[in-house]
Every structure is written in C-alpha cells, then in structure tokens.
N, C-alpha and C positions, 0 to 999 in steps of 0.2 A: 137676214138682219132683224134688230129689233122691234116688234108689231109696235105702234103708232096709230093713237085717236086719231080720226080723220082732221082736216082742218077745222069745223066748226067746232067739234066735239073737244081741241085744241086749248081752243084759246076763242071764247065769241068775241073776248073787249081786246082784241090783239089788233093793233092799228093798221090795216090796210088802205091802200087807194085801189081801187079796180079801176084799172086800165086796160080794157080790153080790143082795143086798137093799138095800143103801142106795140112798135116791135120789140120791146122786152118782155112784154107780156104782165101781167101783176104787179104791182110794185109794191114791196113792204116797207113800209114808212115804218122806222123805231126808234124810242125814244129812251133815255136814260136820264133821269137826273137824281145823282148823287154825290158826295163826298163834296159839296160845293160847285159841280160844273153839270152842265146841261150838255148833254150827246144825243146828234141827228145820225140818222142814217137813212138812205133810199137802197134796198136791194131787191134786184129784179129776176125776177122769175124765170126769165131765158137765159141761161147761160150764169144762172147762180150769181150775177157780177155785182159789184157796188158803183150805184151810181151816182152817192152822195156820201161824205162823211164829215161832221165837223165837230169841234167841241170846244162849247160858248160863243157859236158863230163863227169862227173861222173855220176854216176849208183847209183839210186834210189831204183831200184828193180832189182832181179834175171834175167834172160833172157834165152831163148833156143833159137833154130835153128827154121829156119821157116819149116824146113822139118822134124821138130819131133812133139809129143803130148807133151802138157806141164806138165810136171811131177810134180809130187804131187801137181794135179790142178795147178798149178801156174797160177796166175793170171785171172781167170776163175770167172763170175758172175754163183751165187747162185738164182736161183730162182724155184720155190717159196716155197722152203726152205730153208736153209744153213745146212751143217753138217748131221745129220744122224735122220732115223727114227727108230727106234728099231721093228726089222721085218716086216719093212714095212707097220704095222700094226697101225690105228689110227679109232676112232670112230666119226661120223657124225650123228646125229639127233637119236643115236641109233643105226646106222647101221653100220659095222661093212667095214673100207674098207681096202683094201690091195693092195699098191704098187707095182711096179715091185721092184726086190730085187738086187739094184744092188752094192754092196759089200758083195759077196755072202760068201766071209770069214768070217764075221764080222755078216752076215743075215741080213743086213739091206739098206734101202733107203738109198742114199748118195746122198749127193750136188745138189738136185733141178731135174728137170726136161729138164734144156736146155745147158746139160752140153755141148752134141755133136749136139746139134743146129748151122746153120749156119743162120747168122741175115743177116735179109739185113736193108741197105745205106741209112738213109731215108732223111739225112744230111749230107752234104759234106764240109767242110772249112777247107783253108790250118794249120789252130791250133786246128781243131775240128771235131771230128765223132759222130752223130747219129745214132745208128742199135735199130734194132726192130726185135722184134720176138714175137709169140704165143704161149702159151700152153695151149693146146686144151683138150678137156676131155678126160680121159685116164682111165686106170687102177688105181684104187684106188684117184684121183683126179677127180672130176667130175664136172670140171668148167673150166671157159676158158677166161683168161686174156691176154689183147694185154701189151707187156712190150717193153718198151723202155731205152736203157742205153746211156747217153751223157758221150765222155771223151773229157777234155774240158783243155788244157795246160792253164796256167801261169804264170808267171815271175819266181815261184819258185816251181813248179811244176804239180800238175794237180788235178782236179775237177770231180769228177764222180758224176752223176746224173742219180738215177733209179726213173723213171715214170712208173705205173701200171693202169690198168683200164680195170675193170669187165666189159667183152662185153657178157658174158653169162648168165641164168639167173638164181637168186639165189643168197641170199651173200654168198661169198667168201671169206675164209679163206689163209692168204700167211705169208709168211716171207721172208728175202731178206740179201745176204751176198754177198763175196766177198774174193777173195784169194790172195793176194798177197803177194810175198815175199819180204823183205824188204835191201837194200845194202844202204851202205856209201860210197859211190866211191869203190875203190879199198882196203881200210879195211877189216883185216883180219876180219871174223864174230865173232873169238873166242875169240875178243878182244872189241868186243863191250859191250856196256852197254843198257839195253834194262829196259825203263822204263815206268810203269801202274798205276795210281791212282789208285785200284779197290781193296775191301773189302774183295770181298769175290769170293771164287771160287767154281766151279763145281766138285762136285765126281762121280768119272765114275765106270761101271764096265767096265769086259773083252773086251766087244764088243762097249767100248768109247760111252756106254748109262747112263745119269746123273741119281744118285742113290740119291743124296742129293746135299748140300752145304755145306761149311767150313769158315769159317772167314780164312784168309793167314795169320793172323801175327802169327810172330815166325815160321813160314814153308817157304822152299824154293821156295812158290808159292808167296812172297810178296816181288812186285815187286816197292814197292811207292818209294822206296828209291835207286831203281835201282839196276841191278843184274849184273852180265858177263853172255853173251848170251855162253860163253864154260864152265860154270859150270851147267847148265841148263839140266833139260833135260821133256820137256814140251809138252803138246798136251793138251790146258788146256782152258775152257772157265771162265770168269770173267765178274760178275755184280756190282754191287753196286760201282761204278766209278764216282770219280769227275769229275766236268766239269769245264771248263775253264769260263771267263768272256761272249764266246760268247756261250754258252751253251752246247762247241765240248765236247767231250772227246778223250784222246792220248794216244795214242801208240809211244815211240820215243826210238830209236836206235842211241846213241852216240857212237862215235871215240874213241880213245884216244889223237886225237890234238882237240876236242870240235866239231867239223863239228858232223850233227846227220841228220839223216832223219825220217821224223814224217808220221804217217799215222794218221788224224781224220777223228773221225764221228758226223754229226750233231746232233740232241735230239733223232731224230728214234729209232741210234744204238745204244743203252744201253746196248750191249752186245761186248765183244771183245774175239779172240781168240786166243792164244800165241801156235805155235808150233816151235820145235824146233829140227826136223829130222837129221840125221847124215850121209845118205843115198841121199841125195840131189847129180843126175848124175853135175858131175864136170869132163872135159875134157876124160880121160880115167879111172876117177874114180868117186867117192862118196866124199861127204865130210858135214860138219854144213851147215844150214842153219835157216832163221828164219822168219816163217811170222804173218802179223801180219793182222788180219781179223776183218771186221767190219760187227756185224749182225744184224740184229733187233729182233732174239729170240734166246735161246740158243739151244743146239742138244733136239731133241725128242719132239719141240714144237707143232707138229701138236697132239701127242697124247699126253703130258700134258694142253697145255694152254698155256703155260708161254710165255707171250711176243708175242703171234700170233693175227697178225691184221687180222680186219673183212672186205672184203671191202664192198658194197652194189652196186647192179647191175645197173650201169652205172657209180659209181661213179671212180675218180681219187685219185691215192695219189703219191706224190713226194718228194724225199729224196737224201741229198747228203753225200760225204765221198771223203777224197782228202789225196793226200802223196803230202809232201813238203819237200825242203832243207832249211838246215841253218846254214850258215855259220859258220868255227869256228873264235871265238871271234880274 
C-alpha cells in the first residue's frame, strides 16, 4: 500500500483525545466547519468505528461513552466479512476451513476479523482520519490483507472509505460492512419513518443464517413506501435495491417535522441491513434503536458465494458509504 508519514509527522494540530483506557482505544475528535454548518465527529481507534456524528448539533448516529464497548457493535467496521458465518465453517479449493467461533450462542463467525483490532493513524487532518490495520492469516482465513478505512466529514455529514489490498499470496476472498446506528437529532426513534427501495429480503433461520429469499411486498419487511421504525421489529438483510441517479443506494430515517438522516452506499454495497433492537443500553435502561448497515455480501457469504469479492495478490480495491443530513423542508 501507500507509504504514509507517521502520525505526528501527519498532522501535529490534528485534533485527538488520548484515551488510553478506553476500550476503543484513541479517539479522533473532528471537526468541519463549512458551507454554513458545523460537523462533529468521534472515531475510535479499535475497530475503526464511529462513535459520534452530528451536524449543527444534532445527532446522526447513536453514541456511547468513551469508557464502554460499543454495544450492539455500534458503529464498528466489518472486515472481511460482515454479519455471521454459519459455524464458522466455509470451503476453499476443497478444503474445508474453520473460523474461530465467536458468537458462540448462535455457533457462528460474527462481524469480521478486526473487530477488537486497534488501527493505527496513518492520516491525520483536523476533518479527516486515516487508520489501517491487518489481518493476518489466521484460523480458518488464510490470507493477509492490509485494510484501510478513511472517515472524511462534510458539510452534511461524513464519507467512509474502505481500501483493501492483498499483500499475501494467493487470491483472496473478502467482504466489507459497517454498523452504524442511525439518529435524527433528538427524535423519538419510535416515531421515525425508516425507508428502503429493496425487493427482496433474506430468510433466516435460528442462528440469523440465510435459508432463502422472499420478495417483501405485502410483508412487514417492505420498506419502499416507508414504515414506523416502532412498529418494526427487524434484524433483516435486503438485495435487489434501487439506486439513485448516482448509482448509491439508501437507507433513510425521517422525523416527523421532515428533517431525515440518510445512510448510502456506492455500487459495491448491494446489500443493506435493517435492525431494529429494543435492548439498545439508554442511560439507566434499554430502549429502540435502529441501524442501518452497508455490506457488500449478505451473512454466510464466505460459505455460499453470494456477493464475495476475489481480490488477486497484490491487487487494490476501493469503496465508499456515507450518512448525511437533511434538512426539514
């Protein structure tokens, strides 16, 4: 990949908090202010995630404490899987490989490999972090990608870009997600409207492994028309998604005064994933929440196929996915 100043050498006026007991490790405070509006963000070190986003003070996404783990993944990059592998278990050239198992309720692989990875800095700007990380060959993965994730503010909220690039040898098979929770300022979530172009959905069994597909119309999985995020009750992956004129596809959670906040993904992520926990830690309780995931395969893609890129050893691939505001009218 491409050599990179160290972090000091970086950026010295580039806004950190050192947080060296948190379990996310580092956290990058950034700021933007342009074109009329003010943009926060918190991104943490472990797991490349966001743990704050807002712009002009309202809240884009969920947020914890810098001194807890981010619950139900919150905002946590997937690599280089998303979602789950059904016991761990996937086939390479014949050969039969087996993950470490770790939702071991459920028996299966979950969320990638760098969940509790801390990245380092390999880019530093007071609107912009660069982190990198590796995963190395392992148990049941046998290959070794340098990954890169850019979170990049602007005027109306922020830009994530994952860079991949096979330094080991052999092609390599990956997929790439993303967790985030999704807020409208200070909106109730049970009052929002949470709306998906997408056709068709995934059916799961017990253990949230895809057993088939379903076309959504006429089911309370069909979201084209927009749904209430408090009648819901979801943990649900969606393909066959339109795309907008610039080829995104959307995730968007409206208000009820019109203010919404959008999460897209570029052509990559042809996959989205709607959950919608009840359970989400709220001050000294639980309560709704809702996120909205961008993947580029759905769950169990290493052992079906579906949607899992190839890459070839030495080669690069790059892909983006952003949450934005917008106004109400």
């Amino acid at each position: 990949m491409t050599e990179h100043p160290s972090p000091v050498e970086a950026s010295a006026a580039a806004p950190t908090s050192r947080a060296a007991a948190s379990p996310t490790g580092e956290q990058y405070e950034l700021v933007l202010d342009e074109g009329g509006h003010v943009v926060t963000a918190v991104v943490t070190q472990v797991a490349a995630g966001i743990r704050s986003l807002a712009v002009d003070g309202a809240s884009l996404t969920e947020s914890f404490a810098a001194d807890t783990a981010p619950p139900s993944a919150c905002g946590i990059t997937l690599v280089p899987w998303p979602n789950r592998v059904a016991q761990g278990r996937w086939t390479l050239d014949g050969a039969v490989q087996q993950l470490d198992l770790t939702e071991p309720s459920k028996g299966n692989a979950s969320h990638g490999l760098l969940r509790y990875t801390a990245y380092r800095p390999v880019d530093l700007e007071p609107h912009a972090v660069t982190l990198a990380a590796t995963v190395f060959p392992q148990h049941g993965y046998p290959f070794q990608l340098d990954t890169e994730v850019r979170h990049e503010l602007v005027p109306d909220g922020m830009v994530v870009t994952h860079t991949i690039t096979n330094v080991g040898p052999g092609r390599a098979p990956f997929a790439v997600g993303s967790h985030p929770f999704l807020r409208v300022g200070d909106h109730d979530i049970a009052t929002l409207r949470v709306e998906l172009a997408a056709a068709t959905a995934f059916d799961v069994d017990e253990n949230s492994i895809p057993t088939g597909t379903s076309p959504v119309a006429g089911t309370p999985r069909d979201l084209r028309g927009g749904a209430v995020v408090g009648d819901l009750d979801l943990d649900t992956t969606f393909r066959d998604i339109d795309t907008d004129a610039e080829g995104a596809r959307r995730v968007t959670l409206t208000a009820p005064d019109g203010s919404a906040t959008e999460m897209w993904g570029d052509a990559a992520f042809s996959y989205m994933q709607v959950f919608t926990p009840r359970n989400f830690p709220r001050g000294e309780g639980q309560g709704l929440a809702v996120a909205a995931e961008p993947m580029t395969a759905p769950p169990n893609a290493l052992a079906s196929g579906e949607g899992l890129l190839w890459l070839d050893e030495g080669a690069t691939w790059s892909a983006s996915w952003g949450i934005r505001r917008r106004a109400a009218a």
